[in-house]
N, C-alpha and C positions, 0 to 999 in steps of 0.2 A: 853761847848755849852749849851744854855738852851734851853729847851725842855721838851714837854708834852709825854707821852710813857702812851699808853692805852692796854689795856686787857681785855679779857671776850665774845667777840661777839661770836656768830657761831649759830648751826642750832638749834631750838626747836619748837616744836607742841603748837597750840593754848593749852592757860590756863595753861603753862609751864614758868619755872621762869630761867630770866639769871641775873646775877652780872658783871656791869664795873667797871672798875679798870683806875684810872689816876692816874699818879705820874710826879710830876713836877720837873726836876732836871736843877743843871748849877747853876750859882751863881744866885741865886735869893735873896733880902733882905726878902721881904717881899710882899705878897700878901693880895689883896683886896679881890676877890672872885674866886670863880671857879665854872663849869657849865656843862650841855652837850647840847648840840643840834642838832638834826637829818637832814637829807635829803635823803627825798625815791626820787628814780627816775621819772624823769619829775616835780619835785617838789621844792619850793625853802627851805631853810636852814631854820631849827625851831626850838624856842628854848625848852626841854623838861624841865629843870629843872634849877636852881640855887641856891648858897647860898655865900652870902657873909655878909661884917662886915655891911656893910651901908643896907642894903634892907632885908637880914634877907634869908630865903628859901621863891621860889616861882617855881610853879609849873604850866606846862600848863595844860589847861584844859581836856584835852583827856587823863590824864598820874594819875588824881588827885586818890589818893585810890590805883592806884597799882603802882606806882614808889614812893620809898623811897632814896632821896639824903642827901649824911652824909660827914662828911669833916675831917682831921686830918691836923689840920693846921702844928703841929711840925713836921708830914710827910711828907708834901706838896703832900698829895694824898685827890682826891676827888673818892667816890663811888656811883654808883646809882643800887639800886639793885630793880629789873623789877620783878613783880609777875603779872597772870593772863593776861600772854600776847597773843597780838590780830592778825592775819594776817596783820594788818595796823598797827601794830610798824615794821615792815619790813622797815629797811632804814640802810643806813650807819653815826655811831654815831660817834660826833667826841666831844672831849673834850676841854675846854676854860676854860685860866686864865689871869686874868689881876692882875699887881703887878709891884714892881721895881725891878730892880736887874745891876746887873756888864754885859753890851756886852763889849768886846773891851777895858776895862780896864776902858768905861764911864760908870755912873750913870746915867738911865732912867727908864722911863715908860715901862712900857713890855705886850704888849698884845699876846697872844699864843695860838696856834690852834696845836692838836695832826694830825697826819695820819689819824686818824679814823679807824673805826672797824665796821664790819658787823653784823649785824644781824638780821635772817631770820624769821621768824613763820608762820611754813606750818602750813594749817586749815586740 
């Protein structure tokens, strides 16, 4: 089965630092890029960070200076590791990759979204 499997959320105090963890497993050939992006409640899905072969890393603007996104492609894990965080990164973080790989025994396109994973920053 292929599938994104994330790690790292939970609770911390503004100006306090978490690390995500994605690993992308199942027959995958090969990947284009990988990403994360957030959604706080009542709010729509955003993207926080990315890095792939064609665009390179980009970063939203709210995140720019204290999230650092890094990638181990022979892992097929992406990381984003969050310093100086705010009451407003409070959301649930989900992880994204796009690549080919084996479902079902065909060769396709593969777009893929993790569970997602919390995280909190009480002020």
């Amino acid at each position: 089965q292929v599938q994104l499997v994330e790690s790292g959320g939970g609770l911390v105090q503004a100006g306090g630092s978490l690390r995500l963890t994605c690993v992308a497993s199942g027959n995958i050939f090969s990947l284009n890029g990988m990403g994360w992006y957030r959604q706080a409640p009542g709010k729509q899905r955003e993207l926080v960070a990315s890095i792939s072969n064609g665009a390179g890393i980009n970063y939203a603007d709210s995140v720019k200076g204290r999230f650092t996104i890094s990638a181990d492609n022979d892992k097929k894990m992406v990381l984003l590791q969050m310093n100086s965080l705010k009451p407003e990164d409070t959301a649930v973080y989900y992880c994204h990759a796009d690549g080919n790989g084996y479902v079902g025994g065909d060769y396709r396109y593969l777009e893929l979204w993790g569970q997602g994973t919390l995280v909190t920053v009480s002020s």
